[in-house]
TIDREN-810995 format. One record per residue (C-alpha): chain; x, y, z negated. Coordinates in steps of 0.25 Angstrom, whole numbers. Layout:
<nodes>
<'A',<X,Y,Z>>;
...
</nodes>
This chain:
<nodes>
<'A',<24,26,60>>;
<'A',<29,23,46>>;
<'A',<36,11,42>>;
<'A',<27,7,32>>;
<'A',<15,5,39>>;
<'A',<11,-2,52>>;
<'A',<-4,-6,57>>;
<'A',<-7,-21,59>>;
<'A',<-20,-18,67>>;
<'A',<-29,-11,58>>;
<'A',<-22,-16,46>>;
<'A',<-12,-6,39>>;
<'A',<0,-14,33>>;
<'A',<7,-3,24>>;
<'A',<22,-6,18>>;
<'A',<23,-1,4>>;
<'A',<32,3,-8>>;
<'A',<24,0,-18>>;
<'A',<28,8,-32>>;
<'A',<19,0,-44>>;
<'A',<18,6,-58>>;
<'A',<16,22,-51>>;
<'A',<8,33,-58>>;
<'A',<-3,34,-47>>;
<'A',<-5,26,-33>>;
<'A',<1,33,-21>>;
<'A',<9,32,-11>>;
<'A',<23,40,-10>>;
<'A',<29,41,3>>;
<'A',<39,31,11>>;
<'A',<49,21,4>>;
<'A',<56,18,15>>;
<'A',<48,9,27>>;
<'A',<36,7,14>>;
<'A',<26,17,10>>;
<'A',<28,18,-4>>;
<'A',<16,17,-13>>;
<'A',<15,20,-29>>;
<'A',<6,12,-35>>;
<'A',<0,14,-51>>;
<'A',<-3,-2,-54>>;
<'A',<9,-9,-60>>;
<'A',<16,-20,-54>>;
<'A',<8,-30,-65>>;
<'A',<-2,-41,-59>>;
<'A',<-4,-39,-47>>;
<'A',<-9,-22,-51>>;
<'A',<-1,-16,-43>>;
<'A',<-1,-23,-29>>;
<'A',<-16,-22,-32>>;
<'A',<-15,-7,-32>>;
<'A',<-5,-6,-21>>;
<'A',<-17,-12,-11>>;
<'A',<-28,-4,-19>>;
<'A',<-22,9,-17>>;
<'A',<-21,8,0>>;
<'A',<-34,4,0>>;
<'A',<-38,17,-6>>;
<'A',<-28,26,2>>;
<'A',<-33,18,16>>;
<'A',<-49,19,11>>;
<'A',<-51,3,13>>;
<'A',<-55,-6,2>>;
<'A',<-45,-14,-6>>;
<'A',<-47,-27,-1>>;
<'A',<-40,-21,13>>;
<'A',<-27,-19,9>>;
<'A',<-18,-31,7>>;
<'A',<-5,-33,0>>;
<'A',<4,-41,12>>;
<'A',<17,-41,3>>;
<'A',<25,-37,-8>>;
<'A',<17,-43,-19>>;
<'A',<27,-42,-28>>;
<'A',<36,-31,-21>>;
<'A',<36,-15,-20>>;
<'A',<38,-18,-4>>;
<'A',<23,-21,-1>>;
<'A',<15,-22,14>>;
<'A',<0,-18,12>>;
<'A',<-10,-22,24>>;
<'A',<-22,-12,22>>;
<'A',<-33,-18,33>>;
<'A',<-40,-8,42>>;
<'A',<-36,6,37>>;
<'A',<-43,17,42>>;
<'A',<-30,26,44>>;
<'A',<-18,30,36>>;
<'A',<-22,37,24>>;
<'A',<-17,53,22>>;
<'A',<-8,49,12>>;
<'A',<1,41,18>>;
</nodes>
């Protein structure tokens, strides 16, 4: 199992690289133990934590309001709770 994410009962907690200010949202592979994600909001007002949790909700098929930032508010190293995911997505 990858370092970057564990299962807390039917919650997904997910540890990120986060990349703000990128030409498209996506993830990019492994930066080491963290799933590095690009994300196209920049890093003004809160835009791009706002778009880092929008993104997984779209990528894991659940509404927004189930994926929760747990840290890093201000910090590229993020841990992201998404609540009752269905399975990993392909793209990962």
């Amino acid at each position: 199992m990858p370092a970057w994410y564990q299962w807390q009962g039917r919650d997904l907690v997910l540890a990120l690289h986060a990349q703000p200010g990128a030409a498209q949202d996506r993830l990019d592979g492994c930066h080491g133990e963290r799933l590095k994600i690009r994300i196209s909001a920049r890093p003004a007002n809160g835009r791009a934590n706002a778009r880092l949790l929008q993104y997984p909700a779209s990528l894991f098929d659940v509404p927004p309001r189930q994926v929760e930032l747990l840290s890093g508010q201000g910090s590229r190293q993020k841990r992201v709770s998404i609540q009752e995911p269905e399975a990993l997505p392909d793209e990962i």
